[in-house]
C-alpha positions as CSV (number, residue, x, y, z in Angstrom):
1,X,-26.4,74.8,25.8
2,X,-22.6,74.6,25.5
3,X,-20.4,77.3,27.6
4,X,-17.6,77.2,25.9
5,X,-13.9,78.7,27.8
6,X,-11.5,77.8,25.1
7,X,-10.6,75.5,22.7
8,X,-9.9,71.9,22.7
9,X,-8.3,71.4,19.8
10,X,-5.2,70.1,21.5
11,X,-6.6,67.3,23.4
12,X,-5.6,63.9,22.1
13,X,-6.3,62.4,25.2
14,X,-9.3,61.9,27.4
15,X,-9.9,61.2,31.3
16,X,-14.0,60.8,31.7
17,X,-15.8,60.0,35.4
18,X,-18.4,56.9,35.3
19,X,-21.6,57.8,36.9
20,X,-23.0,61.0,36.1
21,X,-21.4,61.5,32.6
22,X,-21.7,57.9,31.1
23,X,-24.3,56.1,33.4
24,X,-27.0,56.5,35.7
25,X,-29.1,54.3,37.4
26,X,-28.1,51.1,35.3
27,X,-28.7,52.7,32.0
28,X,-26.3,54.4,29.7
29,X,-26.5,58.4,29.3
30,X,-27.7,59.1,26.1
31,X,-24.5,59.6,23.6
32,X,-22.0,58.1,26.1
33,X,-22.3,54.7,24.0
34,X,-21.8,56.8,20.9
35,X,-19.0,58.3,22.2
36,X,-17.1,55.5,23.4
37,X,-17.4,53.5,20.1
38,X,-15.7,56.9,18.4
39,X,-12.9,56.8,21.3
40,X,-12.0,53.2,20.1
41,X,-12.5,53.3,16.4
42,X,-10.1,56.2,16.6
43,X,-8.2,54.4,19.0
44,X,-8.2,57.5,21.1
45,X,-6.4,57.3,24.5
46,X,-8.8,57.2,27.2
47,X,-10.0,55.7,30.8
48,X,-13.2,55.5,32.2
49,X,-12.6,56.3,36.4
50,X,-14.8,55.7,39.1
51,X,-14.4,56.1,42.7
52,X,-16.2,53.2,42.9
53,X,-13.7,50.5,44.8
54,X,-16.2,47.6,45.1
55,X,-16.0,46.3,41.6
56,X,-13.4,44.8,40.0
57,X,-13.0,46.3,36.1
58,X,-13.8,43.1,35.0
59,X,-17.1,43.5,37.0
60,X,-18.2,47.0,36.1
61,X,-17.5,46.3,32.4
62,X,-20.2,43.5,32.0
63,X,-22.7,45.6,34.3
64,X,-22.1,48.4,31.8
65,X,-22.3,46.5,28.7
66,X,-25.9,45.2,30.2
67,X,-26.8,48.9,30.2
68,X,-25.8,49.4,26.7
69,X,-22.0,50.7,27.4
70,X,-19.5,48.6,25.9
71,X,-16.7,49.6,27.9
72,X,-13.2,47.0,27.5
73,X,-12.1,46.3,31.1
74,X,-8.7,46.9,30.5
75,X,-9.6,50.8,30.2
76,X,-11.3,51.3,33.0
77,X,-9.6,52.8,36.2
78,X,-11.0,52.5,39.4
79,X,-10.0,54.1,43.1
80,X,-9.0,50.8,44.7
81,X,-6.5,50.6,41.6
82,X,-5.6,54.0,42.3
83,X,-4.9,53.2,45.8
84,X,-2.6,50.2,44.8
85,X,-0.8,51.6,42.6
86,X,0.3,54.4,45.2
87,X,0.9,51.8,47.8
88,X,3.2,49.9,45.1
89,X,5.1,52.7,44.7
90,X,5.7,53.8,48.7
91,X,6.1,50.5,50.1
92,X,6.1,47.4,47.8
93,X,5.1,44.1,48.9
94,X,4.3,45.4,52.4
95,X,1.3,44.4,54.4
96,X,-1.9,45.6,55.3
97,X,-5.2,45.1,57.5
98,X,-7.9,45.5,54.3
99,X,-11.4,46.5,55.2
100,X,-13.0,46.1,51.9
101,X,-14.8,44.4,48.9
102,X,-13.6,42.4,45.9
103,X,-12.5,45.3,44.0
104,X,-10.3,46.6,46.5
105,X,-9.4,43.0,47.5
106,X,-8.2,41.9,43.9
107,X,-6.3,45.2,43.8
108,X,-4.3,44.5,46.7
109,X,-3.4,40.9,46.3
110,X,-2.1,42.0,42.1
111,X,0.6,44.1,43.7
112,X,1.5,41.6,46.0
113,X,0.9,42.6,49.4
114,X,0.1,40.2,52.3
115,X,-3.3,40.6,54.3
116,X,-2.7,40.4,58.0
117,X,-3.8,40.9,61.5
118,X,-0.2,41.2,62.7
119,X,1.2,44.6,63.1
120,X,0.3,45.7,59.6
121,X,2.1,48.9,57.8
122,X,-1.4,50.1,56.7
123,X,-4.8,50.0,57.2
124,X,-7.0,50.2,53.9
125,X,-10.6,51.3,53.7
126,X,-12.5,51.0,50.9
127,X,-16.6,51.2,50.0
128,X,-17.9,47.7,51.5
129,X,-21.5,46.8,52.2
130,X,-20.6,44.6,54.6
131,X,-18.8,45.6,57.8
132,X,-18.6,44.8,61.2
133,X,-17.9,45.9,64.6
134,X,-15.1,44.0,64.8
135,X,-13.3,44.7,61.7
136,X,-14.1,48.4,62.6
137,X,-12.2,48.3,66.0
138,X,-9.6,46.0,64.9
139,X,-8.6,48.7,62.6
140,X,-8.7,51.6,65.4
141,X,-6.0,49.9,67.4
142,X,-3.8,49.0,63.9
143,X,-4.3,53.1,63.8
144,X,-3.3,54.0,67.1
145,X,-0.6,51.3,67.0
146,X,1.0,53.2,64.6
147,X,-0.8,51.6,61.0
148,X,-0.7,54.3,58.2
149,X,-4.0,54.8,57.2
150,X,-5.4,55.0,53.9
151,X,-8.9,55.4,52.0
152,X,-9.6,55.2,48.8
153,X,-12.1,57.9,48.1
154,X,-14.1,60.5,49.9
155,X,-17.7,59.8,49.7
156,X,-19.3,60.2,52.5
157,X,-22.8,58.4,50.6
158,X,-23.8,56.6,47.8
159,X,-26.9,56.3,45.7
160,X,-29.4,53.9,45.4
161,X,-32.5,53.3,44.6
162,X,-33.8,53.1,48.2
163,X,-32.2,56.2,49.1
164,X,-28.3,56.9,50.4
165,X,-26.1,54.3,51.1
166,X,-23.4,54.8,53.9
167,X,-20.0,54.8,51.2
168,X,-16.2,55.0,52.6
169,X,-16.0,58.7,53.7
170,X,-18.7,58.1,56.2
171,X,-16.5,55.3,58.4
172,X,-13.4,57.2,57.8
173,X,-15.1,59.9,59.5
174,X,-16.0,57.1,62.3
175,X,-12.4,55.9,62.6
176,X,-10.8,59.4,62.5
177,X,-13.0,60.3,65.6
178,X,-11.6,56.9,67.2
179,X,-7.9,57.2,66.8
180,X,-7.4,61.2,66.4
181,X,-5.7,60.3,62.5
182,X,-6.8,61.7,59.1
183,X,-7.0,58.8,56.0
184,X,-4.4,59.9,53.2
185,X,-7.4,59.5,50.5
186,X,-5.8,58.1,47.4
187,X,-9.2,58.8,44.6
188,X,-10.7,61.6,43.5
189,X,-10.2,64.5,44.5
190,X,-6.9,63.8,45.2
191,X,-5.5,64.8,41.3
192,X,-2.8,61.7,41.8
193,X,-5.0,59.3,40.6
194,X,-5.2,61.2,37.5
195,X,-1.8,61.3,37.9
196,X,-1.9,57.4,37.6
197,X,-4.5,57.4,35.1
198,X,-2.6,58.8,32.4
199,X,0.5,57.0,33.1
200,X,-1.0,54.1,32.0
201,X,-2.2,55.2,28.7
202,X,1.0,57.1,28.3
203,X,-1.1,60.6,28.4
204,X,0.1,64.3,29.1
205,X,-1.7,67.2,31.1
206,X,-0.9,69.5,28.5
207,X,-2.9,67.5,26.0
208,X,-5.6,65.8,28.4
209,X,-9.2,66.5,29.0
210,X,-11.1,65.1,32.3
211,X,-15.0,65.0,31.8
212,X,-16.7,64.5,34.7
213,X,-20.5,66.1,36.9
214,X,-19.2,67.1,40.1
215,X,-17.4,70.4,40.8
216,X,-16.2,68.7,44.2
217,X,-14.0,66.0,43.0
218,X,-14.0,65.5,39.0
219,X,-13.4,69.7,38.1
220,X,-11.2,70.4,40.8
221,X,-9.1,67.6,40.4
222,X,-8.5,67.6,37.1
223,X,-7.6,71.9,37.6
224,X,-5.0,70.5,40.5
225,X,-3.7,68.4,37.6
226,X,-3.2,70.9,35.1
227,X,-6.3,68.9,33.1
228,X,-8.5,70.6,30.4
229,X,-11.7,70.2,32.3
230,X,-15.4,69.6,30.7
231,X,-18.6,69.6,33.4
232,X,-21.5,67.8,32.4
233,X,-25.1,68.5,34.1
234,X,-26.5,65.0,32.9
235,X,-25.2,64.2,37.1
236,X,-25.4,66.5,40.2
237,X,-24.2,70.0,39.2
238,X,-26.8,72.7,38.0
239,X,-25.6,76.0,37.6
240,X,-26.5,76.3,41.4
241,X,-23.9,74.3,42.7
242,X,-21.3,75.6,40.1
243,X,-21.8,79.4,41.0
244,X,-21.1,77.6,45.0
245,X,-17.0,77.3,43.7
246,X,-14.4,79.6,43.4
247,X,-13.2,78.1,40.4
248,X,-14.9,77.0,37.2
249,X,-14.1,74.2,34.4
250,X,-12.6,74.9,31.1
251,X,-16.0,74.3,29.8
252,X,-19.5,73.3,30.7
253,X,-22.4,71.2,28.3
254,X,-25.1,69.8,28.8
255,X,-24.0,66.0,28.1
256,X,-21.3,64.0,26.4
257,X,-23.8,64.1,23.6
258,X,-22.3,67.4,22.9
259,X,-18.6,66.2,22.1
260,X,-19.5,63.8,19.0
C-alpha cells in the first residue's frame, strides 16, 4: 500500500536514512540494491545518512556491499561527518576532548583539530562501545570548566542482536545530569545535517526528497528542512506510531521497493 500526499515529480535529488530503509540486520531491504544501481546509472544526486558515528564511510560501504548493497563511500554521510563539518565551520582548527570511535575519530583529525586533555574548546561524544570511567569524568570537568559540549546524535539505544545496546543519547543523558549542560546534537533530528548533506551534492530543498522509517528523527527533520518526505514501514513506524505525531510525511509506502 502506497499513501500517496502529492507528487514527486520535482525531485531530482534524494536524501535516504541507512537502517530501516536500505538495511536491516546485515542484509539489504529488498529493492534497496535495485534502487541504488538506478540512482547511479542515472547519476542521480543522492547520500545515504546514518546517525551511525562509529564507522568510517569507508567502513560501512564494504559491510554493506557484504550484504548485497553496493553503496560508493564517497556518498555516504554519516553524523560524526555531520558533526565536523559544523565544528569546521564555528571554530576551525580548534581543539577538543573526543570521546568516541574511529568514525568520529577520522572525522575530527580530516578537519584538522587537535585532540587534547588541556583546556579543550569542546567536548565531543559520539556512539563508542568502549568507554570508561575515566574518560566519562574527564569530560564532566572539561563541561563545567567551560568545554562546549557536543553530540552527534540522539539515540538513546541501539540494536543488536542480543538485545539494546547503550548508544550516545544514553551518556549524554549521564553527563548532562553531571554538569547541569544540554549537548548541542549535531545529527538527526537536527535538519542541519541535511543541511550539510545537500551541500555536498550541490542539492536544493525545493527539489529534495529524504526517505527514511522513523517519524522521530528522519520525517521531522526533513519537514524542519523544507524536504519532500517519504516514510517507509520496512523499519520501526507502523501506522501506530505515525497516528502518535502531529505531523505526517509527504508520503508513506511500504518499502523503497515502491519507488523503482
Amino acid at each position: 500500500m502506497v499513501v500517496l500526499m502529492r507528487e514527486r515529480t520535482e525531485i531530482i535529488s534524494w536524501l535516504t536514512d541507512m537502517d530501516g530503509v536500505l538495511w536491516h540486520e546485515g542484509k539489504a531491504i529488498p529493492g534497496a540494491p535495485e534502487l541504488i544501481k538506478k540512482w547511479l546509472e542515472a547519476e542521480t544526486k543522492f547520500l545515504v545518512l546514518t546517525n551511525n558515528s562509529i564507522y568510517t564511510p569507508h567502513d560501512l560501504s564494504i559491510r554493506l556491499k557484504s550484504g548485497g548493497l553496493d553503496v560508493p563511500e564517497s556518498l555516504i554521510y554519516t553524523s560524526a561527518m555531520a558533526t565536523a563539518d559544523f565544528l569546521n565551520h564555528q571554530s576551525p582548527k580548534s581543539t577538543a576532548y573526543v570521546i568516541g570511535e574511529n568514525g568520529l575519530i577520522t572525522a575530527m583529525h580530516e578537519i584538522g583539530y587537535v585532540f587534547t586533555e588541556s583546556k579543550p574548546e569542546y567536548v565531543v561524544l559520539g556512539e563508542t562501545r568502549n568507554l570508561s570511567f575515566d574518560s566519562l569524568t574527564k569530560a564532566a570537568r572539561f563541561i563545567n570548566a567551560g568545554s562546549k559540549f557536543i553530540a552527534t546524535n540522539p539515540d538513546a539505544t541501539g540494536p543488536s542482536k542480543d538485545g539494546v545496546l547503550l548508544a550516545t543519547g544514553s551518556v549524554a543523558a549521564l553527563l548532562t545530569r553531571a554538569t547541569g549542560k544540554d549537548p548541542y546534537i549535531v545529527g538527526k533530528p537536527n535538519p542541519m545535517m541535511f543541511r550539510s548533506a545537500m551541500r555536498k551534492i550541490g542539492a536544493h530543498s525545493e527539489t529534495t526528497a529524504m526517505i527514511g522509517d522513523r517519524m522521530d528523527t528522519d520525517v521531522v527533520a526533513g519537514i524542519e528542512a523544507g524536504l519532500h518526505t517519504i516514510l517507509v514501514r520496512t523499519g520501526i513506524s507502523d501506522d501506530a506510531e505515525i497516528a502518535k505525531y502531529p505531523f505526517r510525511p509527504t508520503e508513506i509506502m511500504d518499502s523503497v521497493a515502491n519507488l523503482l
